[in-house]
C-alpha positions, 0 to 999 in steps of 0.5 A, a space after each residue: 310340747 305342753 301347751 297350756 289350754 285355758 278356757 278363756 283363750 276358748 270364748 270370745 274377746 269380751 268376756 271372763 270364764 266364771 265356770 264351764 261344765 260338760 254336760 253330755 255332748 254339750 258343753 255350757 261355759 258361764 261367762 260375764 263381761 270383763 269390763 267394769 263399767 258399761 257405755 250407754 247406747 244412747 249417748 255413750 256415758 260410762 256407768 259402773 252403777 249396776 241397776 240388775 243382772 240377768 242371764 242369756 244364752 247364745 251358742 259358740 263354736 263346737 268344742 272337740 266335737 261337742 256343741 258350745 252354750 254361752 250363759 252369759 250374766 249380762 247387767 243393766 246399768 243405771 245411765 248418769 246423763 242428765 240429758 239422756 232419755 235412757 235411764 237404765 241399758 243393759 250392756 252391750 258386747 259389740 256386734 262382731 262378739 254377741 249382737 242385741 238379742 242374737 243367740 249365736 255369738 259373732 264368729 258363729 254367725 259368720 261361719 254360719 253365713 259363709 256356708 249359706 253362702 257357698 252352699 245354699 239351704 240344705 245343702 248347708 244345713 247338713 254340712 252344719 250338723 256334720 261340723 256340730 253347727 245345728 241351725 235349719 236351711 231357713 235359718 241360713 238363708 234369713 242371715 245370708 238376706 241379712 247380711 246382704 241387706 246390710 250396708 257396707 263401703 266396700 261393695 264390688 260389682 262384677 260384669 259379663 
């Protein structure tokens, strides 16, 4: 019963493996975008010019038993649209893979919700450091405040 682990199958949608090393108990996955072109935020034109490329890093679910660091190679794109007022953007993943100026991914950031949900501050912090999730009891109380904030059609309200 061979089963076949690539390490594409292991990052988020979105994104093409270029290299992944393990380095102690970490393990760093290069990634880039899969898509050819990026769309503007502004006004949503497609460009495939690429104006300059920079890295990022943002952290992912453990990997048998060791902490995930995503470099991300993350380009800005030159905006065509003669009306809009943006001329250059860098790329963008969607908020439910790697959020604006987020450093953990989206299935991270959830995980991470959840536990400050169900436990608290500390509480959660220590059950995150035993699941190789480092992140401090603040930190998990600002993404549940964040979250809450947030403005979603389904919202139930529950009486006594």
């Amino acid at each position: 019963m061979d089963q076949d682990v690539r390490p594409s199958r292991l990052v988020p949608s979105g994104f093409a493996v270029i290299r992944s090393e393990i380095d102690g108990d970490h393990a760093i996955v290069t990634v880039r975008a899969s898509t050819p072109s990026g769309a503007c935020p502004s006004c949503g034109a497609c460009s495939r010019r690429i104006q300059s490329r920079y890295w990022r890093r943002a952290s992912d679910l453990p990997i048998a038993g060791r902490r995930v660091q995503l470099e991300v190679m993350v380009r800005r794109f030159w905006c065509d649209a003669v009306l809009c007022g943006r001329r250059i953007f860098a790329e963008r993943f969607g908020d439910d893979v790697l959020a604006p100026m987020s450093r953990r991914t989206g299935r991270l950031e959830m995980i991470v919700h959840h536990l400050g949900l169900a436990l608290g501050g500390r509480p959660a912090a220590s059950f995150a450091e035993r699941l190789m999730v480092p992140v401090s009891n603040d930190t998990l109380l600002r993404v549940v405040r964040r979250k809450a904030q947030m403005p979603s059609d389904t919202m139930t309200v529950v009486g006594i």
